[in-house]
ZADO-1210 file (C-alpha; in nm, 4 decimals, padded with zeros to 6 digits):
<atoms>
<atom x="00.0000" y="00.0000" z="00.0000" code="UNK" pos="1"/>
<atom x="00.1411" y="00.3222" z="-00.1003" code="UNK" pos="2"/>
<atom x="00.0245" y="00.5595" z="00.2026" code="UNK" pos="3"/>
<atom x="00.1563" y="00.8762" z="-00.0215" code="UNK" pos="4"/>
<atom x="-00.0596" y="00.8426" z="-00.2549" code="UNK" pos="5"/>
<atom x="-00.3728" y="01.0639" z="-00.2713" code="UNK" pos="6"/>
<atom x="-00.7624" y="00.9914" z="-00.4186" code="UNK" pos="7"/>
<atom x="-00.6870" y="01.1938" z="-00.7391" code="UNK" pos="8"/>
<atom x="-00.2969" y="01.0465" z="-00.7827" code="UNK" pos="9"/>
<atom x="-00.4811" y="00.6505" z="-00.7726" code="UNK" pos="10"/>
<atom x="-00.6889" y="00.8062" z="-01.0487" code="UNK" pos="11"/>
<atom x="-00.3931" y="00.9579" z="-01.2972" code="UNK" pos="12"/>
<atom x="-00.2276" y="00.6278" z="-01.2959" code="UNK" pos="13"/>
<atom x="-00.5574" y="00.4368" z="-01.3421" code="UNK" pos="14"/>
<atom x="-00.6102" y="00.6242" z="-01.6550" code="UNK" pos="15"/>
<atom x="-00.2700" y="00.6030" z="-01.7479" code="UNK" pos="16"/>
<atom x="-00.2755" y="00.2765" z="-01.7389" code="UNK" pos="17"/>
<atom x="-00.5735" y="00.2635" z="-01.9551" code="UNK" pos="18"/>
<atom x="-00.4143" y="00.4677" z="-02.2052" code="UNK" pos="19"/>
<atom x="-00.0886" y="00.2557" z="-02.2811" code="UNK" pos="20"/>
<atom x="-00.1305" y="-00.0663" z="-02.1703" code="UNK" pos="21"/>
<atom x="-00.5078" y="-00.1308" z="-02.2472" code="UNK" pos="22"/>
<atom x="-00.4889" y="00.1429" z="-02.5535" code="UNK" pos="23"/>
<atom x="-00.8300" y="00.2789" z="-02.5237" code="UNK" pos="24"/>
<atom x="-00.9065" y="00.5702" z="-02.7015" code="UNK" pos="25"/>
<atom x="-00.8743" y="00.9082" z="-02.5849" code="UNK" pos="26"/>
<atom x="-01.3165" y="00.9261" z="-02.5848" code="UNK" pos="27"/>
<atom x="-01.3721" y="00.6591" z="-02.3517" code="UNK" pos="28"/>
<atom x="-01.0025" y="00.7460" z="-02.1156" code="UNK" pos="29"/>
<atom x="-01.1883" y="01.0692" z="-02.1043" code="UNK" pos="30"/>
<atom x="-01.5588" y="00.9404" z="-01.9722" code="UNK" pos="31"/>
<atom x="-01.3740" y="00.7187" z="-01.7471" code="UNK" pos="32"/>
<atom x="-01.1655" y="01.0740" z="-01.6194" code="UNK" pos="33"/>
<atom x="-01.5006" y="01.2617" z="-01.5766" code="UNK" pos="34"/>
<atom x="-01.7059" y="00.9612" z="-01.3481" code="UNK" pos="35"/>
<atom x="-01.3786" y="00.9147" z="-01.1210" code="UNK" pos="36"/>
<atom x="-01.3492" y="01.2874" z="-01.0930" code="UNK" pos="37"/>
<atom x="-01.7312" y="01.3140" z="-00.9959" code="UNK" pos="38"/>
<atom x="-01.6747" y="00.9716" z="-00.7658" code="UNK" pos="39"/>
<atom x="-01.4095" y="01.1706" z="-00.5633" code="UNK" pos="40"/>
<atom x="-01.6779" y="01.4778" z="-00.5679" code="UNK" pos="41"/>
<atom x="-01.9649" y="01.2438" z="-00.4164" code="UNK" pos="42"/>
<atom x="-01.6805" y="01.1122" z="-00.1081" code="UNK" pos="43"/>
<atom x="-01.5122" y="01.3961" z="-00.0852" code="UNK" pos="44"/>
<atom x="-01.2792" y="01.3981" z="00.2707" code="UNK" pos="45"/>
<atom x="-01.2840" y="01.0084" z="00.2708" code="UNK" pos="46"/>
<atom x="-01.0098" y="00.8017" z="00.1058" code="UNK" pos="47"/>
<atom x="-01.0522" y="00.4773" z="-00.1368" code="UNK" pos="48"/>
<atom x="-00.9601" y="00.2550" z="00.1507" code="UNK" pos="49"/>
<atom x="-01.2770" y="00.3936" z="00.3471" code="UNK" pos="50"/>
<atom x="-01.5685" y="00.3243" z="00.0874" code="UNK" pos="51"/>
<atom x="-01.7945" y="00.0279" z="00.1541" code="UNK" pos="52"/>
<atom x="-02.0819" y="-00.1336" z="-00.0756" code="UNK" pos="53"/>
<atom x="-02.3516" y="00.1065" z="00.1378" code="UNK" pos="54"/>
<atom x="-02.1819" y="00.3668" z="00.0095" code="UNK" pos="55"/>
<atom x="-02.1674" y="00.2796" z="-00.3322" code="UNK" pos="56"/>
<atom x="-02.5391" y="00.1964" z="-00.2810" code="UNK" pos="57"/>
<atom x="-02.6034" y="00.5706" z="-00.1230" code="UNK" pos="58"/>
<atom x="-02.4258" y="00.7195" z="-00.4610" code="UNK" pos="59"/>
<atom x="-02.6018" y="00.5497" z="-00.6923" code="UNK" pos="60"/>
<atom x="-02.9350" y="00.6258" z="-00.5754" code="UNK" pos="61"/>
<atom x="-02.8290" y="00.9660" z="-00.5611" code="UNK" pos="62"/>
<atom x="-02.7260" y="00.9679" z="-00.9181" code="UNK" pos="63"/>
<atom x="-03.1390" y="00.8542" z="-01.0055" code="UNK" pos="64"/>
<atom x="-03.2253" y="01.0709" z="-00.7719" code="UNK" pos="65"/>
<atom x="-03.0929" y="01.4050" z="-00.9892" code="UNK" pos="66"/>
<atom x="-03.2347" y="01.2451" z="-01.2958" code="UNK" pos="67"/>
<atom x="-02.9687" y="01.0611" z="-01.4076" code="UNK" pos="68"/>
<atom x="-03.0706" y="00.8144" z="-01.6316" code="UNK" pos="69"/>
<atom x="-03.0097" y="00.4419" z="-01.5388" code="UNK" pos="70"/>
<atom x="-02.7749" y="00.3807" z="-01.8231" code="UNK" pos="71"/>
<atom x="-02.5585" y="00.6775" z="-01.7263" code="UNK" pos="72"/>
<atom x="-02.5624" y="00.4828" z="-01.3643" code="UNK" pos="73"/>
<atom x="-02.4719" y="00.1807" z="-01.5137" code="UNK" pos="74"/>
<atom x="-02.1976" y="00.3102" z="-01.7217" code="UNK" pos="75"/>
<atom x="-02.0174" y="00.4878" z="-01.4314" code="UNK" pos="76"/>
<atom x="-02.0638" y="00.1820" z="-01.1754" code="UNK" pos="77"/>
<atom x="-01.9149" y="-00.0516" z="-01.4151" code="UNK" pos="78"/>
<atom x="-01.6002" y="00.2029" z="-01.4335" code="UNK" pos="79"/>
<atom x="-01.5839" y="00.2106" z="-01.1003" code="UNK" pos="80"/>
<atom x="-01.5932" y="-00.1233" z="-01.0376" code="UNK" pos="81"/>
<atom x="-01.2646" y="-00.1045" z="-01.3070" code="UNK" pos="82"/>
<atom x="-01.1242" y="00.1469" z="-01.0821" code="UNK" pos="83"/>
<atom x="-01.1022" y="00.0052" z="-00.7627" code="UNK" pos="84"/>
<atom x="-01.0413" y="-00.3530" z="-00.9439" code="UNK" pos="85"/>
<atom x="-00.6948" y="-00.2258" z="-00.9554" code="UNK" pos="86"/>
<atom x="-00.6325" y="-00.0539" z="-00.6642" code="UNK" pos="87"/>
<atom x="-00.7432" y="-00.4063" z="-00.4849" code="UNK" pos="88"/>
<atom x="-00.4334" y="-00.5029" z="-00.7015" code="UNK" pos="89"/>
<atom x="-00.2122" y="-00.2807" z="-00.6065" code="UNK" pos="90"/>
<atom x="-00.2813" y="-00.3733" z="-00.2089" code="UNK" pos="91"/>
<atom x="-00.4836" y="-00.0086" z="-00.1347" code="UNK" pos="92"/>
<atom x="-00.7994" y="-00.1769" z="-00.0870" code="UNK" pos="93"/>
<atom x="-00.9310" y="-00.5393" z="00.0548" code="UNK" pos="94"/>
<atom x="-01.2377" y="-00.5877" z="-00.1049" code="UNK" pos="95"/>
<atom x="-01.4453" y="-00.3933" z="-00.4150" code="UNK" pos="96"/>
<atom x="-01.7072" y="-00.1458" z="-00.2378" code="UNK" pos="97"/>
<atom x="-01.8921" y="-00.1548" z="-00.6189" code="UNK" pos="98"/>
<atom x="-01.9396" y="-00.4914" z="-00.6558" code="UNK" pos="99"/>
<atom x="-02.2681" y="-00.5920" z="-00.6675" code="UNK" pos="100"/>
<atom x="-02.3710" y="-00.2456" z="-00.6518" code="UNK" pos="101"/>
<atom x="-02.6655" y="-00.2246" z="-00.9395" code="UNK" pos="102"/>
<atom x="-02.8259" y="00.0429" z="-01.1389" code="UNK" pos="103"/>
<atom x="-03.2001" y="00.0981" z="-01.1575" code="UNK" pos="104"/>
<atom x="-03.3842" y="-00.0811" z="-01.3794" code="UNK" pos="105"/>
<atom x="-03.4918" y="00.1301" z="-01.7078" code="UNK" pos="106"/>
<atom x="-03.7772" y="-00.0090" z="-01.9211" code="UNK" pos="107"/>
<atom x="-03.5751" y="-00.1248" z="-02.2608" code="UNK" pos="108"/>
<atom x="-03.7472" y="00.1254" z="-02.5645" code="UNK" pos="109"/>
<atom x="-03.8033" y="00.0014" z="-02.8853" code="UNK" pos="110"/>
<atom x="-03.5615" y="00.1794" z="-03.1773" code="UNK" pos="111"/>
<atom x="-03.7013" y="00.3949" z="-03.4408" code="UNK" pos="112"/>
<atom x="-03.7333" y="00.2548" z="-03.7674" code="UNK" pos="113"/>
<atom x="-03.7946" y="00.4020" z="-04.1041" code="UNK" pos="114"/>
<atom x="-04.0928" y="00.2472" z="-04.2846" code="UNK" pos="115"/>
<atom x="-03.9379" y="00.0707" z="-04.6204" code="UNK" pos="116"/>
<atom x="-04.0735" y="00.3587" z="-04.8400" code="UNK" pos="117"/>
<atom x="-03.9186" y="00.6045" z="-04.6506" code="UNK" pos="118"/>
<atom x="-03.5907" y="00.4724" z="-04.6341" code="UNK" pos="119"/>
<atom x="-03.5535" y="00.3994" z="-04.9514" code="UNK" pos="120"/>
<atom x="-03.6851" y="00.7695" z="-05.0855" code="UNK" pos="121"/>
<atom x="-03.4428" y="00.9394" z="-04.8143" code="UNK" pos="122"/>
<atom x="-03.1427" y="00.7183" z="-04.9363" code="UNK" pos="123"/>
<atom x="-03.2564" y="00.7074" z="-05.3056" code="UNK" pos="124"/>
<atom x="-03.3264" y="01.1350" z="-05.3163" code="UNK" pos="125"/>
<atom x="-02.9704" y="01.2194" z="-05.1784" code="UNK" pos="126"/>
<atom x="-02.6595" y="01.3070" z="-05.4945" code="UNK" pos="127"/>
<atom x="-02.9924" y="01.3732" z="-05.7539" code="UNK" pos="128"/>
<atom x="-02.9460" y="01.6761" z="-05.9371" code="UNK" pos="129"/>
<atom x="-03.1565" y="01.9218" z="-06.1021" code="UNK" pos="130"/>
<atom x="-03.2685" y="01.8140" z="-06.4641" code="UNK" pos="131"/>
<atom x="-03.0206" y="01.9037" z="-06.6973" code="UNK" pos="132"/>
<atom x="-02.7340" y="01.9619" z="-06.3797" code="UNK" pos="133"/>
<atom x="-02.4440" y="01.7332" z="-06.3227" code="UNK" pos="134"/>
<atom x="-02.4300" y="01.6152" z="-05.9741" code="UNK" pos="135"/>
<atom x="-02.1977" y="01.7826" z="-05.7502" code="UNK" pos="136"/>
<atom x="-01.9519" y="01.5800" z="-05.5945" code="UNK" pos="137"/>
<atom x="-02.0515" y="01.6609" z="-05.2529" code="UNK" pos="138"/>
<atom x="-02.3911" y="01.5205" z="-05.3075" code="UNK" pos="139"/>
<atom x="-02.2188" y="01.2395" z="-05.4836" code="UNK" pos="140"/>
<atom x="-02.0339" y="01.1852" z="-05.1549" code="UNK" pos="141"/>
<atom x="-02.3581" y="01.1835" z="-04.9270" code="UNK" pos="142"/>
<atom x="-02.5661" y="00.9481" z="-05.1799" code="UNK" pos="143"/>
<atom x="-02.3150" y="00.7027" z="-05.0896" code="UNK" pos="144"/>
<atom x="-02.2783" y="00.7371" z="-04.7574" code="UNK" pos="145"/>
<atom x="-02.7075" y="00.7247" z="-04.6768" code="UNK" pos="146"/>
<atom x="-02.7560" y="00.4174" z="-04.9592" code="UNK" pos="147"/>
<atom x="-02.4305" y="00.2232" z="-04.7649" code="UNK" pos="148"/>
<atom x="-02.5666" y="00.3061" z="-04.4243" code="UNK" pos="149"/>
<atom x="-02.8716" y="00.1396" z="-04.5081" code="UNK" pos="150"/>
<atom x="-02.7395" y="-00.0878" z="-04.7219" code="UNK" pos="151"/>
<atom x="-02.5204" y="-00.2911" z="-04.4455" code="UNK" pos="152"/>
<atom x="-02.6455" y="-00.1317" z="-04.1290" code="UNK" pos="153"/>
<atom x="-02.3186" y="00.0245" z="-04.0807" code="UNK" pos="154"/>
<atom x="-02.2495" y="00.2776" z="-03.7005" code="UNK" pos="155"/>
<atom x="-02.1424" y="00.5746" z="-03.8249" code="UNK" pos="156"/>
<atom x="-01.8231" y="00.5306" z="-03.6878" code="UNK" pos="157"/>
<atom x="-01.7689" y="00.2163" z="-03.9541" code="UNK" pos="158"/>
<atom x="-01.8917" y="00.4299" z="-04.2042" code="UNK" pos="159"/>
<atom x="-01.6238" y="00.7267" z="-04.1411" code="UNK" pos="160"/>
<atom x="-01.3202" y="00.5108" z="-04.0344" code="UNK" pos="161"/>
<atom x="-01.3996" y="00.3414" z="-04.3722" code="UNK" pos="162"/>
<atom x="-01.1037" y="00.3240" z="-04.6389" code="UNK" pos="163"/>
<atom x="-01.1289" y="00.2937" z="-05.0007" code="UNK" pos="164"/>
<atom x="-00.9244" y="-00.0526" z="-04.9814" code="UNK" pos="165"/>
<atom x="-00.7427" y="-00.2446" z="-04.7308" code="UNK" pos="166"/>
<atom x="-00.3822" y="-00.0087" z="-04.6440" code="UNK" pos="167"/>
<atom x="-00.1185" y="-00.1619" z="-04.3915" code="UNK" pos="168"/>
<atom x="00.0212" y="00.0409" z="-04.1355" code="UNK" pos="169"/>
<atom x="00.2873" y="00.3137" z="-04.2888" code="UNK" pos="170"/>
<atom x="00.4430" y="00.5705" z="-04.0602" code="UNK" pos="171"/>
<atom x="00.2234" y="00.7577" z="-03.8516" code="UNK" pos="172"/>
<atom x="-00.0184" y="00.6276" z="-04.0810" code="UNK" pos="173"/>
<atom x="-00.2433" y="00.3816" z="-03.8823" code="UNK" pos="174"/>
<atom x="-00.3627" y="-00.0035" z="-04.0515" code="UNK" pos="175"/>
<atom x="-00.7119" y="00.0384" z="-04.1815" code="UNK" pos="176"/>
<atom x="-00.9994" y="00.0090" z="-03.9975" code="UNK" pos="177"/>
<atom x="-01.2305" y="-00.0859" z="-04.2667" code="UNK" pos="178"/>
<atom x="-01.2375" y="-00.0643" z="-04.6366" code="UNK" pos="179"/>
<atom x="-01.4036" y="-00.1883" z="-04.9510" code="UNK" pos="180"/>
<atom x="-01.4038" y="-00.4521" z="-05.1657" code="UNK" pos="181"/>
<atom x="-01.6128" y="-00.4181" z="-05.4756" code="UNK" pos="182"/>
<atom x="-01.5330" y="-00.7046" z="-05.6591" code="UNK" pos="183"/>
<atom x="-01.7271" y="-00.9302" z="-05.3836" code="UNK" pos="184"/>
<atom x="-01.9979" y="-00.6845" z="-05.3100" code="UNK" pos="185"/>
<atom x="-01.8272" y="-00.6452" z="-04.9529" code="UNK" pos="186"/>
<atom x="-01.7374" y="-00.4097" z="-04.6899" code="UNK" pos="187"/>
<atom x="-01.4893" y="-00.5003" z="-04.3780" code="UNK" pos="188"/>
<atom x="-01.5255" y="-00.2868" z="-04.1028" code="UNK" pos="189"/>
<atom x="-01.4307" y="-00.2558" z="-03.7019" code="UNK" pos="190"/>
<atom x="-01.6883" y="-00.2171" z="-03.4785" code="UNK" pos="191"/>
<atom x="-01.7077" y="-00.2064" z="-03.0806" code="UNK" pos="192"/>
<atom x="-01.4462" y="-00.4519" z="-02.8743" code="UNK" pos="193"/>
<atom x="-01.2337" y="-00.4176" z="-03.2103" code="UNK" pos="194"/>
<atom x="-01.4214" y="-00.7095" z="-03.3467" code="UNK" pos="195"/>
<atom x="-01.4068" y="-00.7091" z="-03.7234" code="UNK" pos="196"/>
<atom x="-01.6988" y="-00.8605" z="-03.9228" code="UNK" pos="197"/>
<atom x="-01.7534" y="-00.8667" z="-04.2904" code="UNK" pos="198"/>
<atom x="-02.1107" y="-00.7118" z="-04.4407" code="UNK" pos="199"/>
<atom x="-02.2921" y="-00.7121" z="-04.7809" code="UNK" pos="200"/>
<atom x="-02.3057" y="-00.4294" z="-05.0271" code="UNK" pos="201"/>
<atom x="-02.6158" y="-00.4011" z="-05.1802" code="UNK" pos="202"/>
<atom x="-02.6227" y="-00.3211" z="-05.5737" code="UNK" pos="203"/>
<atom x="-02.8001" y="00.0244" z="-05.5051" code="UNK" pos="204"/>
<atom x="-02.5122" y="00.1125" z="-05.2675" code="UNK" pos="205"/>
<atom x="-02.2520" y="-00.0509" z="-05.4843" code="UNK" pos="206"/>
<atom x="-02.3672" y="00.2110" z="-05.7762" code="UNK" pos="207"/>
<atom x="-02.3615" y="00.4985" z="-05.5678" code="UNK" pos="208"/>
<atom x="-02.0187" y="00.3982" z="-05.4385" code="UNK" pos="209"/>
<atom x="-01.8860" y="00.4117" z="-05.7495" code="UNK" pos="210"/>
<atom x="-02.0408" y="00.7158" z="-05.8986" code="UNK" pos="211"/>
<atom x="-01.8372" y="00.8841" z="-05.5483" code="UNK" pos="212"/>
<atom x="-01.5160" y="00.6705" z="-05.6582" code="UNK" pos="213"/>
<atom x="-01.5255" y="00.8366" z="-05.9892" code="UNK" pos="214"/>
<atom x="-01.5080" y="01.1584" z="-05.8633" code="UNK" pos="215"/>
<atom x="-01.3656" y="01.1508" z="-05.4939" code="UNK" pos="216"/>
<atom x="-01.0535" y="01.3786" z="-05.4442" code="UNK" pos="217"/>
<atom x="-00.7401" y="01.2309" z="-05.3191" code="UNK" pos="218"/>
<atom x="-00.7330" y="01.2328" z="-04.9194" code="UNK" pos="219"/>
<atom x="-00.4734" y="01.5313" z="-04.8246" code="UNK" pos="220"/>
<atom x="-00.2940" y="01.3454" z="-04.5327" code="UNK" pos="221"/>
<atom x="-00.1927" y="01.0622" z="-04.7817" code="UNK" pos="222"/>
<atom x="-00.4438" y="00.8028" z="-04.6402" code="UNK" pos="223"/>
<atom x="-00.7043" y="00.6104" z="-04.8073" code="UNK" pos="224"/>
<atom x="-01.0199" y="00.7261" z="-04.6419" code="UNK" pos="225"/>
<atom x="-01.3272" y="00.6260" z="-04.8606" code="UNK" pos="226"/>
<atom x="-01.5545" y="00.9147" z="-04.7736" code="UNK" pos="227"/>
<atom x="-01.4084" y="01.2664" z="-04.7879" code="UNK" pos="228"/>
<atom x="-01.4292" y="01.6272" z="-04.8167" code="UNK" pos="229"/>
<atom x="-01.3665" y="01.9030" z="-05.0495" code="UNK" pos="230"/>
<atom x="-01.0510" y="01.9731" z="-04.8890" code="UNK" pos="231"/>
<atom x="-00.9715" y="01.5902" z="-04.8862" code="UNK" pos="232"/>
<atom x="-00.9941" y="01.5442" z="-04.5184" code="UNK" pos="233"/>
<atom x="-01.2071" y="01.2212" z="-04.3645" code="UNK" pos="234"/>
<atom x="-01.5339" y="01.2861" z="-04.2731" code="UNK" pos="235"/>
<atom x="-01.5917" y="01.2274" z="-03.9269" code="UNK" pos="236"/>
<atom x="-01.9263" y="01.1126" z="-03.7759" code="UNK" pos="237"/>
<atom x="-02.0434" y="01.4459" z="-03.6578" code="UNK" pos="238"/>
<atom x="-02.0305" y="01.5430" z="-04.0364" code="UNK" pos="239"/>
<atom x="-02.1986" y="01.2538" z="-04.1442" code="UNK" pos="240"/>
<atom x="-02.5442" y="01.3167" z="-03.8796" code="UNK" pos="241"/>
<atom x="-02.5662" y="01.6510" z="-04.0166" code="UNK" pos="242"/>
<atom x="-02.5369" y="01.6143" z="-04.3639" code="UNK" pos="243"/>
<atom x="-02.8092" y="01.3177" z="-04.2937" code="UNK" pos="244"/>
<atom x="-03.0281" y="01.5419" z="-04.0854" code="UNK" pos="245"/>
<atom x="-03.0488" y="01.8040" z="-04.3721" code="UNK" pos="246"/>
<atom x="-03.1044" y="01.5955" z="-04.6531" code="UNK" pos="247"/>
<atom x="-03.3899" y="01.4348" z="-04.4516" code="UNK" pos="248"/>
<atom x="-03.5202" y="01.7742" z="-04.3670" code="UNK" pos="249"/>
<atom x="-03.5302" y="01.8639" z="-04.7234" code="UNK" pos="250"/>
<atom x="-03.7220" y="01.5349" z="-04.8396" code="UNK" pos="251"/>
<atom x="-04.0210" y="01.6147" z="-04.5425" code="UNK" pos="252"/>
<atom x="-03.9648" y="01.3099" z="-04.2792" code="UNK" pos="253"/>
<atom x="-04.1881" y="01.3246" z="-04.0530" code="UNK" pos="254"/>
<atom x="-03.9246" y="01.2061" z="-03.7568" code="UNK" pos="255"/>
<atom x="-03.5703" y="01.3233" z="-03.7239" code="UNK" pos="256"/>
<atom x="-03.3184" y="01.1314" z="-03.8455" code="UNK" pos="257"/>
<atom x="-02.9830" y="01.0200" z="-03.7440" code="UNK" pos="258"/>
<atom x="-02.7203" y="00.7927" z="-03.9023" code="UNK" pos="259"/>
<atom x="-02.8575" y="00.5642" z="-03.5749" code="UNK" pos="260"/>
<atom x="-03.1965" y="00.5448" z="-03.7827" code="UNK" pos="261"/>
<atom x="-03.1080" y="00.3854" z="-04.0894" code="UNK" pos="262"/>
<atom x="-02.8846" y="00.1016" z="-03.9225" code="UNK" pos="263"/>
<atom x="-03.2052" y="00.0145" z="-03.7232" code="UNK" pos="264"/>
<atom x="-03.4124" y="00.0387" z="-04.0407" code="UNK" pos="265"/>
<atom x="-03.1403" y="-00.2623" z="-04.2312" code="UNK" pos="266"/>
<atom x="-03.1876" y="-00.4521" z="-03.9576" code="UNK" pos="267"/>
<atom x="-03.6020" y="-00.4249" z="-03.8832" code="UNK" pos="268"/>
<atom x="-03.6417" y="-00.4763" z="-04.2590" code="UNK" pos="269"/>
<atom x="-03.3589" y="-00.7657" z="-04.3191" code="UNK" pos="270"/>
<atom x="-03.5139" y="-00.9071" z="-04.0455" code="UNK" pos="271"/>
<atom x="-03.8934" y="-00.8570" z="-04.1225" code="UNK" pos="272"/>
<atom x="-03.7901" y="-01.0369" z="-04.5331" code="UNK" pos="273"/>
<atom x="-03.5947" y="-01.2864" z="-04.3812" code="UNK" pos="274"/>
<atom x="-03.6837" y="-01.3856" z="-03.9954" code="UNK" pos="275"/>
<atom x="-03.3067" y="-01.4787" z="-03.9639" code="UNK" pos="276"/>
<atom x="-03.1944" y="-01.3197" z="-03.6549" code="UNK" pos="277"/>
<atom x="-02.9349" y="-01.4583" z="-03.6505" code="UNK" pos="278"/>
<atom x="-02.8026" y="-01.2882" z="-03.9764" code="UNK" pos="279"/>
<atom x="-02.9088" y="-01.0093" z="-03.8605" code="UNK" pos="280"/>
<atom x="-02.6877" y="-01.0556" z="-03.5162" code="UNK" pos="281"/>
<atom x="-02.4015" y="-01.0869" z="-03.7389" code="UNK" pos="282"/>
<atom x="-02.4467" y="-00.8183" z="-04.0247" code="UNK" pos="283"/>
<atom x="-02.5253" y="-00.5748" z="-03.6794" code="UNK" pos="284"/>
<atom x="-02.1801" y="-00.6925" z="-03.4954" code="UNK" pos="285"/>
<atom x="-02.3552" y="-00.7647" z="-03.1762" code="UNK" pos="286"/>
<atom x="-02.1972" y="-01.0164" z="-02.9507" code="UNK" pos="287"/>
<atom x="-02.5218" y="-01.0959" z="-02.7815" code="UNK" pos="288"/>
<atom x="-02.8450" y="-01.1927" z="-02.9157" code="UNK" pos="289"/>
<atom x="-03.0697" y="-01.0066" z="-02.6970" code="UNK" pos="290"/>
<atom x="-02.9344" y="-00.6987" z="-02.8437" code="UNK" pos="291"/>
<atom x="-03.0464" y="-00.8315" z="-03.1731" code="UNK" pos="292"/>
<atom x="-03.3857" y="-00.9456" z="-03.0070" code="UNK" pos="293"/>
<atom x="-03.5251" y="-00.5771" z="-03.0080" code="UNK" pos="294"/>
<atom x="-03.5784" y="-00.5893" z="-03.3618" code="UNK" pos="295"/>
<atom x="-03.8284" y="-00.9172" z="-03.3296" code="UNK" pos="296"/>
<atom x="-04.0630" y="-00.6639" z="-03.0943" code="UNK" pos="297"/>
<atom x="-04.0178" y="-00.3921" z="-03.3737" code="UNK" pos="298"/>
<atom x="-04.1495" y="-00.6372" z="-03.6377" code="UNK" pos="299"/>
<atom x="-04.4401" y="-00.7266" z="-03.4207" code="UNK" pos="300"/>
<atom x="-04.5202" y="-00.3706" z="-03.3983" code="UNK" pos="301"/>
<atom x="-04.5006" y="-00.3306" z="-03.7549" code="UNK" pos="302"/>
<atom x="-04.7309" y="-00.6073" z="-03.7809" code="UNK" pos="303"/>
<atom x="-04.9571" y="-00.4612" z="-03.5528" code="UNK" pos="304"/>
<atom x="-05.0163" y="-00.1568" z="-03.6814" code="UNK" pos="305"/>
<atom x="-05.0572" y="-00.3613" z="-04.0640" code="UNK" pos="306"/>
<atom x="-05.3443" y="-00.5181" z="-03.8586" code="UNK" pos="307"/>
<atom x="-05.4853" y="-00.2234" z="-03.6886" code="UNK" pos="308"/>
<atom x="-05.5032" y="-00.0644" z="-04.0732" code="UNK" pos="309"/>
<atom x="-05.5925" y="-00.3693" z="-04.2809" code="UNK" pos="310"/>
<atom x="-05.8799" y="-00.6154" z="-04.0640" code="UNK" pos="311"/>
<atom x="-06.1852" y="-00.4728" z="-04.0723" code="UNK" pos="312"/>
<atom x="-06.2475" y="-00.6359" z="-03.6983" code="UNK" pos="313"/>
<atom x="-05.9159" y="-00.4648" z="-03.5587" code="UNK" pos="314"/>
<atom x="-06.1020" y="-00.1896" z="-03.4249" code="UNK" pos="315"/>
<atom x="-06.4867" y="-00.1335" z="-03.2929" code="UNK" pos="316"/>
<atom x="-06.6233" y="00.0848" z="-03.4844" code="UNK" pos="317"/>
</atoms>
C-alpha cells in the first residue's frame, strides 16, 4: 500500500494505465476521467480505503435521484468497479465497495425505424441533381454514404473510419480500420471490442459507391479514407449526422433522423424479409443476441399496426 498516494494520484495512474497498456481511445479514457473525478466529488474527505458497498449503494441512488438516467448509472458503476479492481491489485484496498452495486432498472425502448418507403426515398433522393445539372460531388459523396448506411447497417463510426481498400500500417499512418471490396460486393469494417466482421453491399449502394469513386478527391494526409471532403480530409461522424439530418429535412420526414436510424431500419427490414436473426446478429456486430432481439418486438409492432389498418375487426367501430 502506497500511504503517499492521494484519491486523485490513484486516479492519474488508473487512466494512465488505460491509455498505454489497455490502448483505449482518448473518448472513452476521457468518460472514465469525468465519473472518477465526480466519484471523488460524491466522497469527498474520505479516502478509497474507506468506501464500503452502502456507500456505493447511497451514490447510486443519488445519481437517479438528480435524474440521471439508469444507463448513465450503469456506465459509471461498471467504471468504477474497473477502478477500484486495480487498486485491490495494487494492495490499497481489501475488497471492491462496487461490486454488486446495481443500477435501476430502465424499461428497454423500442428503436425507431424508417418504414421501407421512406428509407428507400431518403437514401434514393440524396446526390440527384436538377434536370439538366451534373451532380456535384458533394452530393455524390452523401448518396453514398445514406444508400451504404442502409445498405449494411453500418455505425457511423464504420462508415467514417472506412477506407477505399485495405492499407497496412505506414508511418504515422495507422492499418485500416475498414475498407471496400467491390469485386465481392463487400465491406470489412471494425466495430465495438475491435471485433471485425464482414457485411454485404447491396447493388443500389454498390452504384452509388462508385459514382463517389469516380469523382472523390485524393485524401490530403496521404491516407485512403473512402468518404471525404472538399478539402480531402475524412469525414468524421459528426459530419456525417448533419449532412443526414439536412437531406432528410429537405425530403419532409416526418421524424428526425440520425445515421442511428437507418442502421435500425437494415436490420427491422432484413429481419422482417428474412426472420433470420441470426443474420441479422451478425451483419449488426452484436456479440449478444438479446441486443439483436429488439428488432423481433419492432417487427411485431409493424405487424400490428398492418393489422390495426388492414382487418376490418381490428377496431370497434
Amino acid at each position: 500500500m502506497d500511504a503517499g498516494r492521494g484519491k486523485q494520484d490513484w486516479a492519474a495512474a488508473w487512466l494512465e494505465r488505460l491509455r498505454t497498456l489497455r490502448q483505449l481511445s482518448s473518448h472513452t479514457t476521457a468518460a472514465y476521467g469525468r465519473d472518477l473525478r465526480q466519484l471523488a466529488t460524491l466522497t469527498a474527505g474520505r479516502e478509497w480505503r474507506q468506501l464500503g458497498q452502502a456507500d456505493l449503494r447511497r451514490l447510486a441512488a443519488t445519481l437517479h435521484g438528480q435524474g440521471l438516467e439508469p444507463r448513465s448509472i450503469a456506465r459509471k458503476l461498471s467504471c468504477w468497479r474497473g477502478f477500484f479492481d486495480w487498486l485491490i491489485e495494487q494492495g490499497e484496498l481489501p475488497a471492491n465497495p462496487a461490486a454488486g452495486v446495481r443500477a435501476p432498472k430502465q424499461a428497454r425502448g423500442l428503436p425507431r425505424a424508417l418504414s421501407v418507403d421512406d428509407a428507400v426515398r431518403l437514401v434514393s433522393g440524396a446526390g440527384r441533381p436538377q434536370p439538366g445539372a451534373a451532380p456535384e460531388p458533394a452530393a455524390l459523396c452523401d448518396r453514398a454514404m445514406f444508400e451504404l448506411l442502409y445498405s449494411s447497417g453500418l455505425r457511423v463510426s464504420e462508415l467514417a473510419a472506412m477506407d477505399l481498400q485495405y492499407r497496412k500500417a505506414d508511418g504515422a499512418l495507422p492499418a485500416s480500420l475498414g475498407w471496400l471490396d467491390l469485386a465481392q460486393g463487400e465491406a470489412v469494417v471494425t466495430g465495438k471490442g475491435n471485433k471485425m466482421r464482414t457485411v454485404p453491399v447491396g447493388s443500389a449502394a454498390l452504384a452509388a459507391l462508385a459514382a463517389w469513386i469516380a469523382v472523390r478527391p485524393a485524401p490530403s494526409d496521404g491516407s485512403a479514407a473512402l468518404f471525404v471532403n472538399t478539402r480531402g480530409a475524412r469525414v468524421s461522424p459528426r459530419v456525417v449526422q448533419q449532412r443526414l439530418r439536412a437531406h432528410a429535412l429537405a425530403c419532409g420526414m416526418p421524424v428526425h433522423v440520425h445515421p442511428h436510424m437507418l442502421r435500425h431500419s437494415f436490420a427491422s427490414h432484413v429481419l422482417q424479409s428474412s426472420g433470420d436473426l441470426r443474420a441479422v446478429q451478425d451483419m449488426l456486430g452484436h456479440a449478444s443476441i438479446s441486443s439483436t432481439q429488439v428488432y423481433t418486438a419492432l417487427d411485431f409492432q409493424h405487424l400490428a399496426d398492418v393489422y390495426d389498418r388492414a382487418h376490418p375487426r381490428a377496431k370497434i367501430k
